[in-house]
N, C-alpha and C positions, 0 to 999 in steps of 0.2 A: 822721222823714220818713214820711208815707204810704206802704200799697204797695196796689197794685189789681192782685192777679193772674190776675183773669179779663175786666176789659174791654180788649175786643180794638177797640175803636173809634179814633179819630183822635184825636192828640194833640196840643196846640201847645203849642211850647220857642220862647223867645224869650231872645235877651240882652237883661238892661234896660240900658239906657243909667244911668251916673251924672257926675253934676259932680263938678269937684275938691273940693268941699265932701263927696260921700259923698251928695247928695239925687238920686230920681229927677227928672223934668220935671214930676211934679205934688206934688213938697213931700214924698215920705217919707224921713225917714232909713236910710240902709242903712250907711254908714259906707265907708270905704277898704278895700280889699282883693281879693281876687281878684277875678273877674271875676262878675256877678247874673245869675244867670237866673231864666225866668217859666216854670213849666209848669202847663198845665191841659188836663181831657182837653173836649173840643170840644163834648159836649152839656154841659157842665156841672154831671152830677150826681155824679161822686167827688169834684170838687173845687172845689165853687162857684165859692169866688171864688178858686182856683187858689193855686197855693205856690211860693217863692222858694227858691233855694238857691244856693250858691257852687260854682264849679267853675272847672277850671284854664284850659278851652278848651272850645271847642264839641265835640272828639270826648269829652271828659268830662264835659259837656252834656246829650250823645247816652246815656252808658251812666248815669248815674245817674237821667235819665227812662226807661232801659228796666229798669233793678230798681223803678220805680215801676211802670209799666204792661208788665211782659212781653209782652203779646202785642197790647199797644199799638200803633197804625202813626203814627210820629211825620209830622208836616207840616212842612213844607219851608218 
């Protein structure tokens, strides 16, 4: 996993939605299991096209985007 520990800029976390098959709503596989999230930081340049990861809940959502962007201000 990426870490950016100096931009201090806006972040967006998002839960991806998945189907019972494990696909998002435009066809990628991600499989069964915990819950998908999307983060990326808001101008775009640590992480383009942004990174996925699994977490248990949105407050565990919350803290493994904040050991990516420590001084990150995440978006609501």
């Amino acid at each position: 996993m990426s870490t950016f520990p100096d931009y201090a800029g806006r972040i967006t976390l998002k839960r991806e939605r998945l189907n019972s098959g494990g696909y998002t709503a435009d066809g990628t596989y991600f499989g069964i299991g915990a819950p998908l999230y999307f983060v990326q930081d808001y101008d775009g340049h640590c992480l383009p096209h942004g990174e996925y990861f699994r977490a248990q809940d949105r407050e565990d959502a919350v803290a493994i985007a904040r050991s990516m962007f420590p001084k990150g201000k995440i978006r609501k």
